[in-house]
Backbone as CSV, one residue per row, in Angstrom:
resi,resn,N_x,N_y,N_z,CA_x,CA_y,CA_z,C_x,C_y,C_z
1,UNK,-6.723,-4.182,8.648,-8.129,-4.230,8.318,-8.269,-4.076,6.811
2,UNK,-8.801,-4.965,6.251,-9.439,-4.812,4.839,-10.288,-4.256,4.499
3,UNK,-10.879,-3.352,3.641,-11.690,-2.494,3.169,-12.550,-2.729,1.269
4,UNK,-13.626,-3.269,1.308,-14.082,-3.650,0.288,-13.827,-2.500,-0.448
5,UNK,-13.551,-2.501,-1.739,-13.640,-1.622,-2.630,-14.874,-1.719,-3.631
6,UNK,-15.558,-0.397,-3.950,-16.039,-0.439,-4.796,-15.977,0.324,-6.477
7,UNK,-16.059,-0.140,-7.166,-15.757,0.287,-8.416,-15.817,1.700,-8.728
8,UNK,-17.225,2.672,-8.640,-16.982,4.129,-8.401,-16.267,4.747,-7.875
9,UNK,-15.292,4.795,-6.943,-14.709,5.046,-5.874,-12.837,5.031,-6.878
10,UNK,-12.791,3.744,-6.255,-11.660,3.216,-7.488,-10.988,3.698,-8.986
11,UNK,-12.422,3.868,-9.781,-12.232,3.979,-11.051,-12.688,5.517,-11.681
12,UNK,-12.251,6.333,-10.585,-12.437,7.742,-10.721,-11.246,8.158,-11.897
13,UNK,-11.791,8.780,-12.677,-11.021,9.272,-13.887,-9.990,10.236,-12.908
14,UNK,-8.179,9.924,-13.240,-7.492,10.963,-12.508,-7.753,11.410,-11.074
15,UNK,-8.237,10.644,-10.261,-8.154,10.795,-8.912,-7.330,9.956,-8.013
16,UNK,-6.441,9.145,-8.597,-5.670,8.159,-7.855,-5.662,8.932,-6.635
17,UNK,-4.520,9.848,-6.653,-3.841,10.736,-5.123,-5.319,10.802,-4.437
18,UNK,-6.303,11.197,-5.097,-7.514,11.986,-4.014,-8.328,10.680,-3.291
19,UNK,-8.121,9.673,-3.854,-8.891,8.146,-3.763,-8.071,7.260,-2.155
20,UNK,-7.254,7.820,-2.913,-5.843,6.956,-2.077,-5.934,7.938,-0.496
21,UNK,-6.207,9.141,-0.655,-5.829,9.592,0.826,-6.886,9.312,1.650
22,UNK,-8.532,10.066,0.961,-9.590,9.473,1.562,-9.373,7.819,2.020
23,UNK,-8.939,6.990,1.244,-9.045,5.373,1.806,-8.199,5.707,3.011
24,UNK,-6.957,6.518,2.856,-6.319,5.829,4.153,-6.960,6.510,5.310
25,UNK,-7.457,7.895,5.387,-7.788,8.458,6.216,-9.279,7.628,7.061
26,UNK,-9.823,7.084,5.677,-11.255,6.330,6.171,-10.234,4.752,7.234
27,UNK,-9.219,4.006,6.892,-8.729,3.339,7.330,-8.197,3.198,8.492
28,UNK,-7.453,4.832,9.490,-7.475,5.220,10.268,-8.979,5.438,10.883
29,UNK,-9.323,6.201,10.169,-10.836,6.463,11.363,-11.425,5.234,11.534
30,UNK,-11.238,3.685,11.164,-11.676,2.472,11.352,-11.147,2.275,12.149
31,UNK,-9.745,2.718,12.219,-8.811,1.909,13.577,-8.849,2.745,14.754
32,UNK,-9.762,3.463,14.737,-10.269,4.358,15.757,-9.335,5.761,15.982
33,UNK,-8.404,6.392,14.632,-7.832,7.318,14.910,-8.360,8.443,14.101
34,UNK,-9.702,9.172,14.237,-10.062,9.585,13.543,-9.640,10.837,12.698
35,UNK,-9.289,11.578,12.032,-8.975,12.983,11.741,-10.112,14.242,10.963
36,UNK,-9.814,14.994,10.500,-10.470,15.758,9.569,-9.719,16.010,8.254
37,UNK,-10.104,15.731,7.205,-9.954,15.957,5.907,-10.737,17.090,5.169
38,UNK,-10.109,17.968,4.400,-10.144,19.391,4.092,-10.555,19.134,2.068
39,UNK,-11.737,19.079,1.803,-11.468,19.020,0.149,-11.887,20.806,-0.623
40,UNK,-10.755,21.267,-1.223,-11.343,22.377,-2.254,-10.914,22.355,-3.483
41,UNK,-11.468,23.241,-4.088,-11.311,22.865,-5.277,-11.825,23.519,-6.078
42,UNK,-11.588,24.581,-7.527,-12.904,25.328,-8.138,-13.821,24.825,-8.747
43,UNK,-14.897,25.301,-9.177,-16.171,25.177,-9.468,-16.132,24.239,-9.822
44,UNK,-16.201,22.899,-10.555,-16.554,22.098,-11.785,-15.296,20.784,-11.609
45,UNK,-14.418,21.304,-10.105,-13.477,20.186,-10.504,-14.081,18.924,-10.365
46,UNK,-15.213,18.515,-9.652,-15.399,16.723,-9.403,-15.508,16.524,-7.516
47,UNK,-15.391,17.998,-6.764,-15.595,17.548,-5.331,-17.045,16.706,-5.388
48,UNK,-17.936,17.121,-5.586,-19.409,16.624,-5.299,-19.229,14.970,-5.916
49,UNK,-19.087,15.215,-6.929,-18.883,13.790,-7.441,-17.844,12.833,-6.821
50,UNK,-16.652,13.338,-6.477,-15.688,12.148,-5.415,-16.976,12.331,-4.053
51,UNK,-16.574,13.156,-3.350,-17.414,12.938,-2.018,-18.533,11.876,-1.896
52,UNK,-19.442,11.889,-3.101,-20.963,11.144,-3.555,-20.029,9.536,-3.409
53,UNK,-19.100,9.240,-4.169,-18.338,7.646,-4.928,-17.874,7.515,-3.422
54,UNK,-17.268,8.558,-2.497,-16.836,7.673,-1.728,-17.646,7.519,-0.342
55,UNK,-18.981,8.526,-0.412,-19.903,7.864,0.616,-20.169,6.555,0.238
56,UNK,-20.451,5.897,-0.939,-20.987,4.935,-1.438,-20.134,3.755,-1.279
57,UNK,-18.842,4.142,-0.940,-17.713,3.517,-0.526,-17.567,3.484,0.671
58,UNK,-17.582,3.986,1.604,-17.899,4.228,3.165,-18.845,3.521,3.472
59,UNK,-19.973,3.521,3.088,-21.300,2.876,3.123,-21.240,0.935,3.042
60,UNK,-20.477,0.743,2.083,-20.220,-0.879,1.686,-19.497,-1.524,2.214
């Protein structure tokens, strides 16, 4: 299954690893194997902001 990409998502400053697992995990839960994914992180690292890029990515 192919998965459109969108540019926010993608072009996250230093998030390759964090970009890359969400896709595959979203890729599985397409192929109907769904799981749970765990994000922490302290104050100011960028959770709110990945989570936000990749609803917007989920969404498209």
């Amino acid at each position: 299954m192919s998965i459109r990409r969108t540019s926010s998502f993608h072009s996250l400053s230093g998030r390759r690893h964090e970009t890359g697992r969400l896709q595959a995990a979203w890729e599985r839960c397409l192929d109907g194997r769904g799981s749970v994914v765990t994000l922490h992180g302290p104050v100011g690292s960028g959770r709110t902001e990945l989570l936000d890029a990749f609803g917007e990515f989920a969404e498209s």
